[in-house]
C-alpha positions in Angstrom: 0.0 0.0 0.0 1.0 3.1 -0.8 0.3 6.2 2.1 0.2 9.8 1.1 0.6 11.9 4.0 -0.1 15.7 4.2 -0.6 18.6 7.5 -0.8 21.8 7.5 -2.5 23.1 4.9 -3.5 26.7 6.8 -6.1 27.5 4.5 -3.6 27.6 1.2 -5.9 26.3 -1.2 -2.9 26.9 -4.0 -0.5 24.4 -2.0 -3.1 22.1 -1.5 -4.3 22.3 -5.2 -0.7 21.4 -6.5 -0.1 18.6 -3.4 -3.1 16.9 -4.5 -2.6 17.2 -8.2 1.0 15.8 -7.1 -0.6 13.2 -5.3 -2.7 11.9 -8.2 0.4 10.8 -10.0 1.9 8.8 -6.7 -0.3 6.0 -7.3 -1.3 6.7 -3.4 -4.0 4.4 -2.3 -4.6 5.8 1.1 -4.5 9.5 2.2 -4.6 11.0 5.4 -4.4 14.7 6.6 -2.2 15.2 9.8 -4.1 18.2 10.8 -4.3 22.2 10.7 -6.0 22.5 7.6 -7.4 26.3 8.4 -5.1 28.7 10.4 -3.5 31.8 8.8 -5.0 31.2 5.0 -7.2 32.9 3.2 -9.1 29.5 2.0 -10.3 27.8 5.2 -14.0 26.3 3.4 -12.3 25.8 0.2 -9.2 24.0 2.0 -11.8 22.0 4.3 -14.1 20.9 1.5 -11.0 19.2 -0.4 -9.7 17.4 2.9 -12.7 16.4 3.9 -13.3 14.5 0.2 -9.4 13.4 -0.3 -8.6 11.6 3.0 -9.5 8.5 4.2 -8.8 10.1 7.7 -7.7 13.5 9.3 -6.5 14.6 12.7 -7.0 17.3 14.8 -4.5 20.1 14.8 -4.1 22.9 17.0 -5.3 25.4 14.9 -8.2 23.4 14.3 -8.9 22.8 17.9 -8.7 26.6 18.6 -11.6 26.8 15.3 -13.5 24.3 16.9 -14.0 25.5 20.3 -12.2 22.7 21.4 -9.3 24.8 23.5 -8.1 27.7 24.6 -6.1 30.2 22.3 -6.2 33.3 24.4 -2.8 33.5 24.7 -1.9 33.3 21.0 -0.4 36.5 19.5 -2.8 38.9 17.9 -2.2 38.0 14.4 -2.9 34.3 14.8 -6.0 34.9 17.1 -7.6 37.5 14.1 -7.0 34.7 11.2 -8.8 32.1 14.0 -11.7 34.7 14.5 -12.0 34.8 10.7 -12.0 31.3 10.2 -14.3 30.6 12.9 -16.9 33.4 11.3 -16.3 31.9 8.0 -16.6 28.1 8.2 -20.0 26.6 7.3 -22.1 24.5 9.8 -20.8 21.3 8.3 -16.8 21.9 8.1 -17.4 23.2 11.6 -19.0 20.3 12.6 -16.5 18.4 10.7 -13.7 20.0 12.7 -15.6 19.4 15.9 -15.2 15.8 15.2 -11.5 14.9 14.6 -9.6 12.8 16.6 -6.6 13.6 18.1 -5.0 10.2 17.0 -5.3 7.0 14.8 -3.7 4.1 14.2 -3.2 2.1 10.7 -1.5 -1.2 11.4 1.9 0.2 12.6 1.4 3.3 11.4 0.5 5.9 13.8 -0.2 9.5 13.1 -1.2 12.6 15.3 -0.1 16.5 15.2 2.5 17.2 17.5 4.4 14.9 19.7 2.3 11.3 20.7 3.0 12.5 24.1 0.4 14.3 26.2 -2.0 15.1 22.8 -3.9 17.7 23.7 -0.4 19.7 24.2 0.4 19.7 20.7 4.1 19.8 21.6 6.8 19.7 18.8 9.0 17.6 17.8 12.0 18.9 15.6 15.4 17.8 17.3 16.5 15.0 18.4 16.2 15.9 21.6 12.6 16.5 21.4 12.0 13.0 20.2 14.0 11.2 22.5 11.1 11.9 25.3 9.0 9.2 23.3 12.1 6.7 24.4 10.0 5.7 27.4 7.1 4.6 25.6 9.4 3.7 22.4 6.9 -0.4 22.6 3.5 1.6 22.9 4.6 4.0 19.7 4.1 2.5 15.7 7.0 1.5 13.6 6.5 4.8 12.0 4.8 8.0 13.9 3.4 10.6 11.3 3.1 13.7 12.9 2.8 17.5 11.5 2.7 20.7 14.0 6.6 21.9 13.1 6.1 22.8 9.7 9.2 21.0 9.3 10.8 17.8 7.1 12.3 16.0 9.5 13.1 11.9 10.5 14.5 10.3 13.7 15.1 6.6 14.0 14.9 5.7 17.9 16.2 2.3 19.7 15.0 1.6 23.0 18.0 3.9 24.3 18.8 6.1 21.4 17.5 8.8 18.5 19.2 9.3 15.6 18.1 11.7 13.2 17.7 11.1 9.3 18.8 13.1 6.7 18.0 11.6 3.5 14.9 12.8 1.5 13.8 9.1 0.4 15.4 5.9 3.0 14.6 2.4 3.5 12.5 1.9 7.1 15.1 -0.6 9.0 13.7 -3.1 11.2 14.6 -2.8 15.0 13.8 0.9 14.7 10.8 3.3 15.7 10.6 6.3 13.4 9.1 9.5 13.9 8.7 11.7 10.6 7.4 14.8 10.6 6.3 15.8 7.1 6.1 19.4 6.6 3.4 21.9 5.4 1.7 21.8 2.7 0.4 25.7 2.8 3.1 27.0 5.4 6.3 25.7 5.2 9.1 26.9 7.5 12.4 25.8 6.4 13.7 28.1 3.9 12.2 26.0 0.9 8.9 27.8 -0.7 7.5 24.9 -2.2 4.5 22.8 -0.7 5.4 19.7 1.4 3.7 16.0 1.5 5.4 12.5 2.3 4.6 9.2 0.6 5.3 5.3 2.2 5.3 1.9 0.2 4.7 0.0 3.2 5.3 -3.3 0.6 8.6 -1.7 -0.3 9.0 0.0 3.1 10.2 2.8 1.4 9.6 6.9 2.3 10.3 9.5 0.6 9.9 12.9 1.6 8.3 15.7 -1.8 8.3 18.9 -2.6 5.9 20.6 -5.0 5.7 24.4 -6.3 2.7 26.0 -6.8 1.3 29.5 -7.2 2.3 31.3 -3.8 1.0 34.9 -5.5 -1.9 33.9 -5.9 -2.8 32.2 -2.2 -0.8 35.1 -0.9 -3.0 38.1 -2.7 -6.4 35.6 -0.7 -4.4 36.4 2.5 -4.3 40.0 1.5 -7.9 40.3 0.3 -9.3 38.9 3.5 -7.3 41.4 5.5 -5.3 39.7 7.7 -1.4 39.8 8.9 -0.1 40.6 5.6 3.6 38.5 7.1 1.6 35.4 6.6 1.4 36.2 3.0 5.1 37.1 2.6 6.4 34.5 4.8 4.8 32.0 1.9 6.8 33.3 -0.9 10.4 32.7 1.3 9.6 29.5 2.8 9.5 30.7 6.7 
């Protein structure tokens, strides 16, 4: 089976247009959505009503919590907190609804996938050293073989023993047996490391292969949505350098 794996969209219909065109041509027979499809964008119906029909499954993000009701974003900074307000105004009954309902984990054989860290949930803490991941070490037999999780906007891989996290720098490797992985697989509308182009992973879990891809698409255009729906105009210019 092949797994196509995508998270924080942010309401960039653009990225998600091209990630899912991308995606058509994978020969991906499962799909799922690690979460934060609104937040920051100027597309949070547009971006929900595509997720909602591509993935098999989706998981709750933080951004999607705050949406939903479903916790507390009081102490975000003002920018983030307007583009939450918009969203929440903007979203119809049913993605509402829709974000009201997400889980905050699932499991696919021993594939596991959630936000932020598998640790404490409802946190949504990050994982993007190896530092970070090395707090899973002590429940390294209750994690999957591979942990998909979103939240840092970053491409990143750690292979973790019982005692030890490495991390992995490759773009495409082999999974190796006596390992735990956790991958985090970028953004698709957001992306934070320097590289403009949207981000989505794809497994073989046959060929236990994963390869980490990058698509372009038109950042103009999903920037000029941010601008029309007047909010922080730095989420729009952050998209064209890749921060």
């Amino acid at each position: 089976m092949r797994v196509g794996i995508l998270s924080d969209i942010h309401a960039n219909l653009e990225a998600l247009a091209s990630v899912v065109k991308a995606l058509e041509n994978e020969r991906v027979d499962m799909h799922a959505c690690l979460g934060d499809t609104v937040g920051y964008g100027g597309s949070p119906n547009e971006c929900c009503d595509v997720v909602r029909e591509l993935a098999e499954f989706t998981i709750l993000g933080n951004h999607d919590a705050a949406v939903a009701g479903r916790m507390d974003y009081s102490y975000y900074y003002d920018a983030a907190r307007q583009a939450l307000d918009f969203h929440a105004q903007a979203l119809s009954s049913a993605n509402m609804e829709w974000l009201r309902s997400l889980p905050y984990e699932r499991r696919v054989g021993d594939m596991y996938f959630c936000h932020g860290s598998p640790i404490n949930l409802e946190e949504f803490e990050y994982i993007f050293a190896p530092e970070q991941a090395a707090r899973c070490l002590p429940v390294w037999d209750q994690l999957g073989e591979i942990t998909f999780i979103g939240h840092s906007h970053l491409c990143k891989a750690f292979a973790l023993t019982k005692e030890e996290v490495f991390e992995v720098v490759a773009p495409k490797f082999v999974i190796r047996p006596g390992f735990k992985y956790i991958i985090s697989v970028g953004s698709v509308g957001q992306p934070r490391d320097y590289d403009n182009r949207a981000s989505y992973v794809v497994y073989d879990t046959m060929e236990r292969v994963l390869e980490f891809k990058r698509v372009p698409y038109d950042i103009e255009a999903a920037a000029n949505r941010i601008y029309a729906a007047d909010l922080e105009r730095n989420f729009g210019n952050r998209l064209f350098l890749g921060v």
